[in-house]
C-alpha positions, 0 to 999 in steps of 0.5 A: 858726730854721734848724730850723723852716724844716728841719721844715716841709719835711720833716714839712710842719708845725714838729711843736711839742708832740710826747712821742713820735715813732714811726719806722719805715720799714716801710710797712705798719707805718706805715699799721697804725698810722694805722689804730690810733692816734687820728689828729688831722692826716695829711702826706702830701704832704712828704719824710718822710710823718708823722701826729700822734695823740693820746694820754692827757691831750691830749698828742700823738705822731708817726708818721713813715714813713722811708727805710731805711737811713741816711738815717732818721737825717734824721728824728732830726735834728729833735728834742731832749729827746724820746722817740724810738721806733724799729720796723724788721726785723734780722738775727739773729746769735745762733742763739738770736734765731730769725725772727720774734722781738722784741727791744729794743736796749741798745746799738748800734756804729757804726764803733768807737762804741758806744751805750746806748739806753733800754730798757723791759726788756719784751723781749729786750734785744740789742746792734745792729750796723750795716751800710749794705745787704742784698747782696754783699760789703759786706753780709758784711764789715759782718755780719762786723764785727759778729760781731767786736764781739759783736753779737747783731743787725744792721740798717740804721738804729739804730746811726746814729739811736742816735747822733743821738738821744744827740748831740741828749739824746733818749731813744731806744728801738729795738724790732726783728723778727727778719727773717733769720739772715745767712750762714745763712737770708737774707731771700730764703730764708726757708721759706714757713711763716716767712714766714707767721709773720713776717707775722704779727709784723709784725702783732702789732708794732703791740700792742707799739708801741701798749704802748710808747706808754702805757709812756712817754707 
């Protein structure tokens, strides 16, 4: 099949047997992970860098390092029937969802289209828009947007995984970390002392993304 062919190349293996794929483009989230998790096989050496590890009762999951942006939608695009959970950073457009904060997606807008995402209700839920960048113009008109249609966050990947993900009947979980407030604290504004804090979640985000795990496999 096509697909086979489409996943050796970018995962280096065909990713057969798989309950759970872990995405995120955060680097070192993804190499925390690997630290954490029972691996069983590293593919470092292909498009999409990705480990497998097990979990309960021999069954298997894959972490899979992404490109930020649009492009992790790629990734989703390998898999149907499938649990899919997402972990990245969000800019918060709700005085109320402060730096440093978690939340999981309910929904998210692309374009005009709105998606429903699975939830474990564990956390804040919130609904995601989308915007294709960090700077200029663009980045205002997409936060703009996004504000219009009652968005509580923004980020560069959920929307359009979200959107795959329902096209090919996966399951898609989406869990973010407050990184910034656009328009008000920008991610290169961040005071020292949140900064600090945020490293801190960064951390603690493995625990949620390891409880997520046991949840659903």
């Amino acid at each position: 099949m096509k697909i086979d062919n489409i996943k050796k190349i970018m995962l280096g293996h065909l990713a057969d047997g798989i309950e759970l794929v872990i995405i995120t483009p955060l680097k070192s989230t993804y190499r925390r992970l690997k630290e954490r998790l029972d691996i069983k096989e590293i593919y470092e050496n292909t498009f999409f860098e990705n480990c497998i590890f097990n979990v309960k009762k021999s069954k298997k999951g894959i972490v899979i390092l992404s490109p930020q942006g649009i492009a992790a939608k790629d990734i989703v695009e390998l898999f149907e029937n499938t649990k899919i959970v997402f972990f990245g950073l969000a800019g918060s457009l709700n005085s109320e969802l402060q730096i440093g904060s978690f939340v999981e997606v309910d929904s998210a807008i692309y374009q005009n289209d709105r998606f429903k995402l699975s939830t474990t209700k564990d956390l804040r839920t919130v609904k995601c828009g989308y915007s294709p960048c960090l700077l200029g113009d663009i980045a205002e008109e997409y936060c703009k947007n996004a504000r219009k249609q009652n968005c509580n966050v923004v980020d560069m990947e959920v929307a359009v995984c979200a959107r795959t993900a329902i096209k090919n009947k996966n399951n898609f979980f989406a869990v973010l970390l407050i990184s910034d407030i656009p328009g008000i604290i920008s991610f290169w504004e961040v005071p020292k002392d949140v900064q600090i804090k945020l490293t801190e979640e960064r951390k603690n985000a493995i625990d949620k993304i390891i409880n997520y795990i046991n949840v659903l496999v």
